[in-house]
TORGU-482131 format. One record per residue (C-alpha): residue in one letter; x negated, y negated, z. Coordinates in steps of 0.1 Angstrom, whole numbers, padded with zeros to 4 digits, always signed. Layout:
BEGIN
AXYZ
...
// end
This chain:
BEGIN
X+0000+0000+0000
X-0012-0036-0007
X+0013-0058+0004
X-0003-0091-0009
X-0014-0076-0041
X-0049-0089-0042
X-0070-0054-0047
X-0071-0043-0011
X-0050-0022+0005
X-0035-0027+0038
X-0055-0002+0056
X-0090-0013+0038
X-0081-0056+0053
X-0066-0041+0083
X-0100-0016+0094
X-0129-0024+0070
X-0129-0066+0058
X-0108-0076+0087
X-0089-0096+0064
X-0051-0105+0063
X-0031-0080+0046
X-0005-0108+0042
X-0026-0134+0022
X-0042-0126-0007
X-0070-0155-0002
X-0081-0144+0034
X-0107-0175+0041
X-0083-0201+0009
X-0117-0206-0014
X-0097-0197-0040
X-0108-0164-0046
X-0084-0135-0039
X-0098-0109-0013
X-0105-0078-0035
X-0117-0100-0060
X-0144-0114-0034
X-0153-0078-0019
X-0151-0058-0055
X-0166-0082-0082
X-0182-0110-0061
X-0198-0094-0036
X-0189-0124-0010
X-0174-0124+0021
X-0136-0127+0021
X-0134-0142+0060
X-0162-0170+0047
X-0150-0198+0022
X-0192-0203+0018
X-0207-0172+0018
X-0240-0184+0014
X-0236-0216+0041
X-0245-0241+0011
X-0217-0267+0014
X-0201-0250-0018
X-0172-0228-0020
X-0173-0190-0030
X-0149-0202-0060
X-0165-0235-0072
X-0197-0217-0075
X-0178-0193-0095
X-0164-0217-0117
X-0199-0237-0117
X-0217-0200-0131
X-0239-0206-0095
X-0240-0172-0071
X-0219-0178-0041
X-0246-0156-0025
X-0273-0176-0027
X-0276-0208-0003
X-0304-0221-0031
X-0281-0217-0061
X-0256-0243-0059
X-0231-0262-0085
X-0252-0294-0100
X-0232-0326-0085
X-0232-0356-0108
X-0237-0388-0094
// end
């Protein structure tokens, strides 16, 4: 069963990712929960995986790797 529909099931967000088998976006970076733990390899309690000021999805959307703190989305000024 996966009541949110976001690639985990209940019992995989209930007892392995302690996530919220209710929302699909456990941590709201914009990335759903199985998407984080299957394809991204981030954490889907932790918005920033990598503790860089970036989210896990706008270094997605950047092409940056949410796991690394020195890979981070170029900010125009």
């Amino acid at each position: 069963l996966d009541t949110d529909t976001d690639g985990l099931s209940d019992s995989e967000e209930l007892n392995e990712y302690l996530t919220r088998p209710l929302w699909p976006d456990s941590d709201g970076d914009g990335l759903w929960d199985g998407s984080e733990v299957k394809s991204h390899l981030t954490d889907p309690n932790e918005a920033d995986s990598d503790g860089d000021g970036f989210s896990d999805a706008s270094e997605i959307d950047h092409l940056t790797d949410p796991n690394d703190g020195l890979s981070k989305p170029q900010v125009l000024m």
